[in-house]
C-alpha positions as CSV (number, residue, x, y, z in Angstrom):
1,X,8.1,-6.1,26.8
2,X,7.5,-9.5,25.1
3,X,6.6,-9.2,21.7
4,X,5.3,-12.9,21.0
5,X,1.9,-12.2,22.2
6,X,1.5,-9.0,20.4
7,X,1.5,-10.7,17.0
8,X,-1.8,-9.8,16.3
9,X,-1.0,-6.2,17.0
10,X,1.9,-6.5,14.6
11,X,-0.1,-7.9,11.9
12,X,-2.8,-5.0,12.4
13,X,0.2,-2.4,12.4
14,X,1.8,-4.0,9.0
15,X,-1.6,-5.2,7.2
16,X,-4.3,-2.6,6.9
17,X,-6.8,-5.5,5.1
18,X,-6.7,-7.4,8.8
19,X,-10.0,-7.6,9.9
20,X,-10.4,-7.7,13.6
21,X,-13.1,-9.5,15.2
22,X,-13.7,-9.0,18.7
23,X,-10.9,-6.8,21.0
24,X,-11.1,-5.4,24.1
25,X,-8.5,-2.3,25.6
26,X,-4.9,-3.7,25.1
27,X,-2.2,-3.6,28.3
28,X,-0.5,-0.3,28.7
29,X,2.8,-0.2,26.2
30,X,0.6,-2.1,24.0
31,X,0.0,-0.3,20.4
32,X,-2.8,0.3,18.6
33,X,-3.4,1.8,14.6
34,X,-5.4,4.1,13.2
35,X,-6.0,6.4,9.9
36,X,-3.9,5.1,6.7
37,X,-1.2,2.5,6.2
38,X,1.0,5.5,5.3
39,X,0.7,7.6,8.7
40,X,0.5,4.4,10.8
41,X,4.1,3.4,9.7
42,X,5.0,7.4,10.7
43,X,3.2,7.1,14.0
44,X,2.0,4.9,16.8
45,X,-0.5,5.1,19.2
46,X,-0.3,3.6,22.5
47,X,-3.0,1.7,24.4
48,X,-4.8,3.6,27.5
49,X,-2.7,4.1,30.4
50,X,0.7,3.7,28.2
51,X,3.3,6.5,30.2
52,X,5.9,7.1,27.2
53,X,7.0,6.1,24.2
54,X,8.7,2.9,23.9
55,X,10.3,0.3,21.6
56,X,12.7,2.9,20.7
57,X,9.8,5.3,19.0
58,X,10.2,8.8,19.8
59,X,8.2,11.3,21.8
60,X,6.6,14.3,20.0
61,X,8.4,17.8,21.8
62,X,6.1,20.0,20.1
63,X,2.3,21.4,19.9
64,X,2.8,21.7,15.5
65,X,4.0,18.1,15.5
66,X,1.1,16.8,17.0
67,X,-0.9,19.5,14.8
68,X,0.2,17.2,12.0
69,X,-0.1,14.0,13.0
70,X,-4.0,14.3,14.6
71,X,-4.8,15.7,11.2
72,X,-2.4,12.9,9.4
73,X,-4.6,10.3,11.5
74,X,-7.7,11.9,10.5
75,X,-8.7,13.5,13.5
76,X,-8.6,17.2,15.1
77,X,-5.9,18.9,17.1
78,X,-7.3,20.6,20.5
79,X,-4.7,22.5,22.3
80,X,-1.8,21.8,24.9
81,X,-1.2,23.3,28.1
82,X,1.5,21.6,31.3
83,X,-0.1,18.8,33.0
84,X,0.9,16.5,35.7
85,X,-1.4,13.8,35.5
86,X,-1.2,12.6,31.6
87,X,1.7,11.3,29.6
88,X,4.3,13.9,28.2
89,X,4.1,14.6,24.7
90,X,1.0,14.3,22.0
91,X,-1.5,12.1,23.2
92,X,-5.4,11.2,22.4
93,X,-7.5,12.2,24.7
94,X,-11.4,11.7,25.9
95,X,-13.4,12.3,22.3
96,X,-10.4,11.3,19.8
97,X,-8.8,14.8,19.9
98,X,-5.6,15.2,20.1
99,X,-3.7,17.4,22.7
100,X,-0.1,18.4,23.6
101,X,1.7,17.9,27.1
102,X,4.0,20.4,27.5
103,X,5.4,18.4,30.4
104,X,7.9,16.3,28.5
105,X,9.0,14.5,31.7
106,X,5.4,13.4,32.5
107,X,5.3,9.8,33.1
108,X,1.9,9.7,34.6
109,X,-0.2,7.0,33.7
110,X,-4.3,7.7,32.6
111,X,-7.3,5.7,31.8
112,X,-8.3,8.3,29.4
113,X,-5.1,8.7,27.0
114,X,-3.3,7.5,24.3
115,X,0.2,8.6,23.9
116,X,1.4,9.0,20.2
117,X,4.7,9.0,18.9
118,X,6.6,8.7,16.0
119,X,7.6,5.2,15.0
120,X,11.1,4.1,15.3
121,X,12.9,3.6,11.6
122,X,10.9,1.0,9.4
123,X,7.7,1.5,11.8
124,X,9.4,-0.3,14.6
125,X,8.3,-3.7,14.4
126,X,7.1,-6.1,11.9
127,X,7.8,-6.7,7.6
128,X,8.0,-4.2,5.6
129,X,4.8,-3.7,2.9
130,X,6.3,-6.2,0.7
131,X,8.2,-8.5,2.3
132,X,4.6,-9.1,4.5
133,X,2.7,-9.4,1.3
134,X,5.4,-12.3,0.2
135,X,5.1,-14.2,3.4
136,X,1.2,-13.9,3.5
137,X,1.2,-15.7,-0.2
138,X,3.5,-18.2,1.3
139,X,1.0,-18.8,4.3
140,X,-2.0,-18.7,2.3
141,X,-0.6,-21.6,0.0
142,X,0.1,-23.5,2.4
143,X,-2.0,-26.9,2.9
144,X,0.3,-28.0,6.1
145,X,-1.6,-27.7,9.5
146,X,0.3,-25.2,11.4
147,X,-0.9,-23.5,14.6
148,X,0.4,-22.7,18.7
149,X,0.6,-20.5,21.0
150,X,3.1,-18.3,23.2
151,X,3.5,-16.8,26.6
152,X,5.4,-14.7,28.3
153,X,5.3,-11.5,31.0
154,X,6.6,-8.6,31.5
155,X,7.7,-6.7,34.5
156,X,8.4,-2.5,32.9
157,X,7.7,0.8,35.0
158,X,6.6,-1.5,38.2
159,X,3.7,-3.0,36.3
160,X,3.1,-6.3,36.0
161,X,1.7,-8.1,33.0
162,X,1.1,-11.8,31.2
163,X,0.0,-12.3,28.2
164,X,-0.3,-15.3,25.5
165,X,-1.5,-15.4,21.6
166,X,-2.0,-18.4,19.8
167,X,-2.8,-19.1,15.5
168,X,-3.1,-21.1,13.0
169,X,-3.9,-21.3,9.0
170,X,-7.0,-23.2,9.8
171,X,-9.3,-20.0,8.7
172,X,-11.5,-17.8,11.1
173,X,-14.2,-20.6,11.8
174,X,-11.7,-22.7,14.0
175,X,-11.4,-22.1,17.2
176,X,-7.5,-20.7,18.6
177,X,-7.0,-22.2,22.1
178,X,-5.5,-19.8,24.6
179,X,-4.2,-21.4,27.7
180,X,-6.4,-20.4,31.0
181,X,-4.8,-17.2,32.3
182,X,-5.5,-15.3,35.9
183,X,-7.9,-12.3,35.1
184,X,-6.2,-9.2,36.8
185,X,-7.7,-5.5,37.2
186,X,-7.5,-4.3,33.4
187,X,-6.8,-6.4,30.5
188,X,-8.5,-7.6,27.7
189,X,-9.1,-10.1,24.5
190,X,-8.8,-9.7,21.0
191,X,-9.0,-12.3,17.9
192,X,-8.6,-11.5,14.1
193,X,-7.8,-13.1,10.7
194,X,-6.5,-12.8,7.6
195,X,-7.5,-15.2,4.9
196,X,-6.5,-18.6,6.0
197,X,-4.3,-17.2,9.0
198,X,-6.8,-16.5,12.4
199,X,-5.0,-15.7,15.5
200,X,-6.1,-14.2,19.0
201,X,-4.0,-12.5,21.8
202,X,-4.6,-12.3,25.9
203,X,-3.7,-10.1,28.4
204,X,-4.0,-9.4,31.9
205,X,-2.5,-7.0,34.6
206,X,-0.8,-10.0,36.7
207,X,1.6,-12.5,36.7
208,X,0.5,-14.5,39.2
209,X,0.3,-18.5,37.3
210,X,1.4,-16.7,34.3
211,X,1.8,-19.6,31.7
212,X,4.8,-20.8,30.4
213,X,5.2,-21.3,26.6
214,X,7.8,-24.2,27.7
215,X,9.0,-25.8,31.1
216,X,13.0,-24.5,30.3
């Protein structure tokens, strides 16, 4: 799925001193972070209602590996069992514990769980550590006006979704203007800065007058 209008995500997933806001639940195959900036470039956590790992991370296949990364996250491990109507794999289920699907193949989509998996070579997406904190001095230093925004949609496991995000390096008291987007069933809203930079993302489950970042 686009990555543009993830950004935010992707600074939250690469800067641990991001400082969010105001969010609401991400789209499914969207990712979230949690516990340390040294387990969340090991693992990722999907948004609710995510069905499998994706982006080329890779699906836990057993009960001890998911042992170690709910207590790596900072959380408790429950149990597994074979369920039909949850994601394969580790996930995050209602209360923060983590459980086990022994059902591998299960692509079943819930309102109530996270899927985790470990993250692709270099954490998947994003700067490394240093090359991030290099390019945030840059930005920071930077006394040019620079801001936008960016669109796009995506189509994956017959779900339908638009989203945009928009920033600048005008600081977190000026506002970032999203362009008016249809509001589906699920979705959500999120904003979040870091020093000068301030940016905020938008998604919704259709793509009906999804916006266009350009006419071509």
């Amino acid at each position: 799925m686009p990555a543009r209008w993830f950004l935010l995500s992707v600074w939250v997933h690469v800067a641990g001193g991001l400082r969010v806001v105001k969010s609401a639940d991400a789209s499914p195959g969207g990712f979230i972070v949690t516990g340390s900036s040294s387990s969340s470039t090991k693992y990722r956590e999907y948004s609710k209602g995510t069905t499998k790992c994706q982006s080329g991370d890779r699906q836990m296949t057993s009960s001890s590996e998911c042992r170690s990364a709910a207590s790596d996250l900072g959380t408790s491990y429950d149990s597994s069992g074979s369920w039909s109507n949850v994601p394969g794999g580790c996930f995050r289920g209602k209360g923060g514990k983590f459980w086990f699907n022994k059902k591998l193949s299960s692509r079943a989509s819930h309102h109530e769980t996270n899927p985790v998996c470990f993250a692709a070579a270099g954490g998947g997406a994003g700067l490394s550590p240093d090359d991030f904190a290099q390019w945030m001095r840059l930005l920071q230093n930077n006394d040019i006006p620079q801001g936008g925004y960016a669109c796009g949609y995506s189509t994956v496991d017959g779900q339908q979704w638009c989203g945009c995000s928009c920033g600048h390096n005008q600081g977190n008291t000026t506002p970032c203007t999203l362009p008016p987007m249809n509001p589906g069933t699920a979705g959500g809203h999120t904003c979040g800065y870091y020093g000068v930079l301030y940016g905020c993302a938008e998604a919704h489950n259709t793509i009906v007058g999804c916006p266009r970042t350009s006419s071509r």
